[in-house]
C-alpha positions in Angstrom: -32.3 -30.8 12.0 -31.6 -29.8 15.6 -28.0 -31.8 15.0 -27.3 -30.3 11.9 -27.9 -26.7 13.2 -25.4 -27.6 16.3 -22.9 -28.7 14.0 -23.5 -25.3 11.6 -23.1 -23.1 14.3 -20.1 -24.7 15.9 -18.4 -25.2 12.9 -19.1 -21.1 12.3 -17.5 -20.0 15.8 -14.7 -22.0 15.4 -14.2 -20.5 12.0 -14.8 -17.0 13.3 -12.1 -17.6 16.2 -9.5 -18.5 13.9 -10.1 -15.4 11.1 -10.4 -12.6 14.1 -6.8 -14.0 15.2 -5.9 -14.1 11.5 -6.8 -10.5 10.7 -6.5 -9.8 14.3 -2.5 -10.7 13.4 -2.6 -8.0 10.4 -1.3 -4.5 10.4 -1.3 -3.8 6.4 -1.9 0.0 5.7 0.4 2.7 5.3 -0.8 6.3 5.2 0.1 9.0 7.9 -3.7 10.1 8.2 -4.0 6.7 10.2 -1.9 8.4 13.2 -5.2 10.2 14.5 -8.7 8.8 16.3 -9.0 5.2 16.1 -6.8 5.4 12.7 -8.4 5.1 9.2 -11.7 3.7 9.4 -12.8 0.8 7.4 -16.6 1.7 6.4 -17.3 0.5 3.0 -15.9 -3.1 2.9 -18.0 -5.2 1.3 -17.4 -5.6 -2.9 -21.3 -5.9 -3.6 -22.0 -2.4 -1.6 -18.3 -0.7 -2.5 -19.1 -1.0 -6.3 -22.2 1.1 -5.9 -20.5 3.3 -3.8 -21.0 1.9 -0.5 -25.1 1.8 -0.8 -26.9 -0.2 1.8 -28.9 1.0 4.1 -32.0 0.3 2.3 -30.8 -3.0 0.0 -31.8 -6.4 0.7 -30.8 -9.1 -1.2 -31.1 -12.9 -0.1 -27.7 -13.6 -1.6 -25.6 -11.5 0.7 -25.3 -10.4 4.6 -25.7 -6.8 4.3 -24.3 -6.1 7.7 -24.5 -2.1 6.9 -28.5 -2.7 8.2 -29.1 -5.8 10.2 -32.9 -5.0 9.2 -32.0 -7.0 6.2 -30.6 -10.0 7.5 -34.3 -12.4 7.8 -34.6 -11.8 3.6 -33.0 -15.1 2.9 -35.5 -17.8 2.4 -36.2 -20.0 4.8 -33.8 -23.2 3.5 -30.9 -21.0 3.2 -27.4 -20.6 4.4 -24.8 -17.9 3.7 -21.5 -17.9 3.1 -19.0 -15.0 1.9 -15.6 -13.9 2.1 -13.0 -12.8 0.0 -9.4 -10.6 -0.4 -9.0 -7.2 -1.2 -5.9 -5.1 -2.7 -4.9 -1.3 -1.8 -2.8 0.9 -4.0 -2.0 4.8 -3.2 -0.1 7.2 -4.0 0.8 9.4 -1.1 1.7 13.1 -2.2 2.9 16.5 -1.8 3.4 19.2 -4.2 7.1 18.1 -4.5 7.4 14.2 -3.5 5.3 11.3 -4.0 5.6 7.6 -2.4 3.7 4.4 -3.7 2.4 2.0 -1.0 0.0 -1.4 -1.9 -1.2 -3.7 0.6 -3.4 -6.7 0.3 -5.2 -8.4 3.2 -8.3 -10.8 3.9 -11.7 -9.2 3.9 -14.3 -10.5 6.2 -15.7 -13.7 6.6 -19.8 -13.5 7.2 -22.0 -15.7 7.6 -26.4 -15.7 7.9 -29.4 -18.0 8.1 -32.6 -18.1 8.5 -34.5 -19.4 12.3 -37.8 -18.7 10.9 -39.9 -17.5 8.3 -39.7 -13.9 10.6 -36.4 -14.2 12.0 -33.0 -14.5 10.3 -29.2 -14.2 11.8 -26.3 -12.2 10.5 -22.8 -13.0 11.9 -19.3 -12.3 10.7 -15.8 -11.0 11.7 -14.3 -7.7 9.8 -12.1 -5.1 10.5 -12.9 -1.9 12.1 -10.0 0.5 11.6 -6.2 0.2 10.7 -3.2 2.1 11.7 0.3 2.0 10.2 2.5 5.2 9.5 5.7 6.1 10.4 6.7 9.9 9.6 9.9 11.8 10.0 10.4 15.3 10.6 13.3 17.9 11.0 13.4 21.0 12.7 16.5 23.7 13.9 15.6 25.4 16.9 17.1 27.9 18.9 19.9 27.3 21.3 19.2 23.7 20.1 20.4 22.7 16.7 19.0 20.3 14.6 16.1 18.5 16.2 14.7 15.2 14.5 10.5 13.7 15.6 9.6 10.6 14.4 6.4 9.6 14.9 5.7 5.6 14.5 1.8 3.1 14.8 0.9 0.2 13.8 -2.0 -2.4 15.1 -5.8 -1.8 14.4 -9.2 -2.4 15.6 -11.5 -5.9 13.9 -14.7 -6.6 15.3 -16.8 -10.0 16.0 -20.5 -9.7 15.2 -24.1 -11.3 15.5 -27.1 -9.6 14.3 -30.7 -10.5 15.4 -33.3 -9.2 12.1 -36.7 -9.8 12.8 -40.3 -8.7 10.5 -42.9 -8.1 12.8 -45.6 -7.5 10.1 -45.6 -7.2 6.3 -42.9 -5.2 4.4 -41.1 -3.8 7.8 -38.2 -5.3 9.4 -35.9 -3.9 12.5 -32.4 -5.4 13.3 -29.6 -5.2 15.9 -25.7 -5.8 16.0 -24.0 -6.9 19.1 -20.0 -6.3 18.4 -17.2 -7.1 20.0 -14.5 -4.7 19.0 -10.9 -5.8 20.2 -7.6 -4.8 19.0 -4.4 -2.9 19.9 -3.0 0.6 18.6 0.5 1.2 19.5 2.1 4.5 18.9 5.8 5.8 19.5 7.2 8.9 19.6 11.2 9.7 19.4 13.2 13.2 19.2 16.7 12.9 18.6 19.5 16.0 19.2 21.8 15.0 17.1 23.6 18.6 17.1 24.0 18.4 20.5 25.6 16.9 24.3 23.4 18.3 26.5 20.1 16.8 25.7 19.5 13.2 26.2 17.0 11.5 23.3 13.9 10.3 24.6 11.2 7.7 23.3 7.6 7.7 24.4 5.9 4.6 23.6 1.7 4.6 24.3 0.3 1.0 23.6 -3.6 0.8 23.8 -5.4 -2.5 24.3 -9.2 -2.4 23.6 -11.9 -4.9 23.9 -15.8 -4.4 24.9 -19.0 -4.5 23.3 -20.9 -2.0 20.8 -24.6 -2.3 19.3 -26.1 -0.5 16.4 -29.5 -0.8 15.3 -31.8 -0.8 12.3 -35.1 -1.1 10.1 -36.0 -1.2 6.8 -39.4 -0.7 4.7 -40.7 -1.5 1.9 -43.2 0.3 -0.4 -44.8 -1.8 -3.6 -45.1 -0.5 -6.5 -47.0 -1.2 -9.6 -45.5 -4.1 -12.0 -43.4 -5.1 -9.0 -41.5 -2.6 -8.4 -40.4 -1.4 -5.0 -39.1 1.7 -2.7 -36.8 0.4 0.1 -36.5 2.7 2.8 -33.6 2.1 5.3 -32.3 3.5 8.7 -29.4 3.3 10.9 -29.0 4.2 14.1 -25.5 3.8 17.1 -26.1 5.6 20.2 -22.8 7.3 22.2 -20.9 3.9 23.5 -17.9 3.6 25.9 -15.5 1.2 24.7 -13.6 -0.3 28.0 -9.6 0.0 27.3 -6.7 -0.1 29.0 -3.3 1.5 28.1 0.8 0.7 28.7 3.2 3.9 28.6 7.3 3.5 28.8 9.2 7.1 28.1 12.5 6.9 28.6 15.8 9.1 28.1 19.2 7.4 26.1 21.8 7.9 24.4 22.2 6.3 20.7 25.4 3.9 20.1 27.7 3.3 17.2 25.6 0.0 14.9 22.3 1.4 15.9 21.3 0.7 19.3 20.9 2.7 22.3 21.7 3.0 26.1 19.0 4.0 28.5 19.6 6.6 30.8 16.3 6.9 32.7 13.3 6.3 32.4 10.6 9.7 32.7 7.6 8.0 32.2 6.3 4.6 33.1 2.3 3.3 33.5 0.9 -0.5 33.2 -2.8 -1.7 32.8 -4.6 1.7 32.9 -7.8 1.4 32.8 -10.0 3.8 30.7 -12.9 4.3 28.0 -12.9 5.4 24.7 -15.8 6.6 23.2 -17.7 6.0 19.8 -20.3 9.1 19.1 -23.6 9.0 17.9 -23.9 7.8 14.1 -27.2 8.4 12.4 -27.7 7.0 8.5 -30.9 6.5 6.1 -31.1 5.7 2.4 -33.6 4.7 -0.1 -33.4 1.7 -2.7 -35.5 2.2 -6.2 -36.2 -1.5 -7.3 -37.4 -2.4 -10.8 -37.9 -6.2 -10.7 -35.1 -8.1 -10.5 -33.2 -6.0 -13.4 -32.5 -2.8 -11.9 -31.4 -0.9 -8.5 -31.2 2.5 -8.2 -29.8 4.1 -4.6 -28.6 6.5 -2.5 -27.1 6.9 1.3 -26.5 9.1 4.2 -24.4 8.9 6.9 -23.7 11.7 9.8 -21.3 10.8 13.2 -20.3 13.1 15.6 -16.8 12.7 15.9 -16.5 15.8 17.4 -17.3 14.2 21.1 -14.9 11.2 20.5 -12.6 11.0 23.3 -10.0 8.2 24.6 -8.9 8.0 28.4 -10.4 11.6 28.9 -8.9 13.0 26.0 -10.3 14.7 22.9 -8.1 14.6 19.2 -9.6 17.2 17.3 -12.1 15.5 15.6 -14.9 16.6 13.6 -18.0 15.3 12.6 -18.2 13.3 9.7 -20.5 13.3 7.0 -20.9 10.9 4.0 -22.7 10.4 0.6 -23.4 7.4 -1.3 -24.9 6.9 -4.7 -25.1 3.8 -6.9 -26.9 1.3 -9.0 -27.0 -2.2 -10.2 -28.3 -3.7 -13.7 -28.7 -7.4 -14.5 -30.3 -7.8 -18.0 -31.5 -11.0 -17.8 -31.4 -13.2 -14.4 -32.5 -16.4 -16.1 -31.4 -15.8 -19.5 -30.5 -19.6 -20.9 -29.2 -18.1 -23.8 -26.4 -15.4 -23.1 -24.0 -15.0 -19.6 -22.7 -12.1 -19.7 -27.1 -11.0 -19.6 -27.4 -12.9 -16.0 -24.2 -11.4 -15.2 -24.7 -8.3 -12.6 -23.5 -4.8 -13.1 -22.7 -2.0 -11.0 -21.3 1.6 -10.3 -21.4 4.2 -7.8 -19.9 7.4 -6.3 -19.3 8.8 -3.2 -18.2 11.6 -1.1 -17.3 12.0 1.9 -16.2 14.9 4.6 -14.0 12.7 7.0 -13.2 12.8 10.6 -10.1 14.2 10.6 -9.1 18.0 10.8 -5.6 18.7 10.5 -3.9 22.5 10.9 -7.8 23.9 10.4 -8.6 21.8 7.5 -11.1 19.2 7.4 -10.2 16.3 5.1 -12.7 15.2 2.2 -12.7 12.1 0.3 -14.3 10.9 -2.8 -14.5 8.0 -5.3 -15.9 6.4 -8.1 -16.5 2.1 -7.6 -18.1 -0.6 -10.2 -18.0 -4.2 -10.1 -19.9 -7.5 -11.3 -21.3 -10.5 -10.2 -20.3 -13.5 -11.7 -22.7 -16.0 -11.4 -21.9 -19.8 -11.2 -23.0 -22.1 -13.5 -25.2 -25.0 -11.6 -24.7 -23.4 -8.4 -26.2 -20.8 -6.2 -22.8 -19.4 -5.6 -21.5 -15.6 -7.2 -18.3 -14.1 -7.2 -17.7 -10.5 -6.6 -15.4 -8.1 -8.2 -15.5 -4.7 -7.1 -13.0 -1.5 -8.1 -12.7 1.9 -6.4 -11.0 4.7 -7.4 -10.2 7.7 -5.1 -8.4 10.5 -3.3 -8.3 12.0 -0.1 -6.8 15.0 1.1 -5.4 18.5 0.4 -2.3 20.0 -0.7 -3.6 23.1 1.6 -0.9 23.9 4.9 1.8 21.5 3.7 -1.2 18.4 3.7 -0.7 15.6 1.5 -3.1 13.9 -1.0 -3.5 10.0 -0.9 -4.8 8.7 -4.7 -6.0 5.5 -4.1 -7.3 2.6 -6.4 -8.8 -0.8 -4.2 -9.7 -4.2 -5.7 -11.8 -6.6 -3.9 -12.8 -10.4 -4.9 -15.0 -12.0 -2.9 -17.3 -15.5 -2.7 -21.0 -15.9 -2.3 -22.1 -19.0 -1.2 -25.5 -20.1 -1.1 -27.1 -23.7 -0.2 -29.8 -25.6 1.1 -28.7 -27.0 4.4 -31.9 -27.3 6.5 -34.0 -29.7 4.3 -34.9 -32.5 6.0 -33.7 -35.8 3.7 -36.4 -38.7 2.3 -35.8 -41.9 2.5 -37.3 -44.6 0.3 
């Protein structure tokens, strides 16, 4: 057994290492809110939680790795091992009151991974992304004694993260649960102005390219109450102290002069720095929900989450964050888990809503976001293995000060797979 675990968890590293450089690789969104903070965060990406909403704090379920709580993560049985991963598909509509512009991406997911050490102790472990940047917006001014002045404001990159989660139950109905992260990435963001009415200005670039990699931890704990006719309430908690994320950061600024075709001749350079070293850091985030189970047949829940965004800064610096705030609610019905005679009753239904006051404040406004999600689990015949499908519908923004409004609509497919791997064979 001792061998076959070896070869498990080599096999899962290796895997890991190779879909952190894939997504790693990946720079797939397009919306100009991911020009501020760490760029759009990625909080709800997992199709069983997104298609009730994003509820999860308080949900445990032996078939998934519910890395929202890490409290959940020794509710496999003992035998078990977890596999999951899947694709996902963005589509938005970015608009004003007089333009619109359609953008669709579609990227991996995660890849996660958990098993079981003991009957007390069980092990969550994955890679995912974080947050993504990719915009590039153009705008045109006239000033004074100037002329016609042209900013251009260009990212890309994003953040992913490698995890392993320790959950552990140390007496009846209560579990508590860590994270250890490592977040690593790089945001790169460029900004031009162009005087293209006039001689006696040069153009300049100023290109900021920040590299970040160090650890983060978030912790949990879940409860839960019986009920009569086996029923339960699942309590949940989250918890992320105030964490300085170790950085470093390139900037090139330079003056030139554009040339016929396209390219450009440098005439100086007004800004130059290599390898500056820094922190970022990642406020406080506090969460808690409660699960209502009925059996196996129904789910019935609802989340909280608060961060202080307001005391993010990066290399000293504050971007006029606020804090964020966010609501979950959702559900899940499967008529009949063992029904033999019908599929669609073992098949898994769900919906949810959520809404969301995000971190971004932009000319005095704070952005909101809300959406509706369902999905279904499709069940396997002669397997223990599901498949996910998960929808979301959404919009965030304002038309308020010139803001736009980003409709979105996301699709996410993803596998479940779960075997026996740690029985020991019998020989005749």
């Amino acid at each position: 057994m001792t061998n076959r675990i070896f070869k498990v968890s080599f096999t899962v590293v290796l895997l890991l290492i190779m879909f952190s450089g894939l997504v790693h690789s990946q720079t797939v969104i397009s919306s100009p809110y991911s020009r501020y903070g760490l760029g759009k965060l990625q909080n709800s990406n997992q199709a069983y939680t997104m298609s009730m909403g994003g509820v999860g704090y308080g949900i445990r379920n032996s078939s998934i790795i519910n890395f929202s709580n890490p409290a959940s993560y020794n509710c496999a049985d003992t035998l078990s091992f977890v596999f999951e991963t899947g694709v996902y598909s963005n589509f938005s509509v970015m608009k004003t009151k007089e333009l619109s512009q359609n953008r669709n991406y579609t990227s991996l997911s995660y890849l996660l991974f958990g098993f079981p050490v003991t009957k007390w102790w069980g092990v969550g472990l994955g890679v995912l992304p974080y947050s993504n940047v990719g915009y590039k917006i153009s705008d045109e001014q006239t000033i004074a004694n100037v002329g016609r002045t042209d900013f251009t404001y260009e990212g890309s990159g994003g953040l992913n993260k490698v995890f392993i989660g320790n959950s552990f139950k140390p007496f009846k109905n209560f579990s508590i649960g860590f994270n250890a992260s490592y977040v690593f990435g790089a945001l790169v963001k460029t900004r031009t102005v162009n005087f293209p009415d006039s001689v006696s200005f040069f153009n300049y670039k100023i290109k900021n390219n920040t590299n970040v990699g160090d650890f983060s931890f978030n912790y949990g704990l879940q409860y839960i109450l019986p009920l009569k006719k086996g029923n339960s309430l699942n309590f949940g908690l989250v918890f992320s102290n105030s964490q300085k994320m170790g950085a470093s950061k390139d900037e090139l600024g330079i003056r030139f002069l554009p040339q016929t075709g396209g390219g450009i001749i440098v005439k100086d350079t007004v800004a130059f720095t290599s390898d500056l070293s820094g922190d970022i850091v990642i406020p406080t985030s506090i969460g808690g929900g409660i699960v209502f189970k009925r059996t196996e047949k129904l789910l019935i829940g609802a989340d909280v989450n608060w961060q202080n965004w307001s005391k993010y800064t990066s290399f000293g610096e504050s971007d006029s964050l606020k804090n964020s705030m966010d609501f979950a609610f959702g559900g899940q019905f499967i008529p009949n888990s063992t029904s033999s005679s019908s599929y669609f009753k073992k098949m898994a239904y769900r919906l949810g809503v959520r809404y969301g006051q995000t971190y971004l404040q932009i000319k005095n406004s704070q952005l909101t976001e809300y959406a509706v999600s369902f999905g279904f689990t499709f069940p396997l015949r002669k397997t223990r293995t599901t498949v996910n499908l998960a929808f979301e519908l959404g919009e965030m923004g304002t038309y308020e000060n010139n803001l736009h409004k980003e409709q979105f609509g996301r699709v996410m497919l993803t596998f479940n797979i779960k075997e026996r791997w740690f029985i020991k064979p019998k020989f005749d």
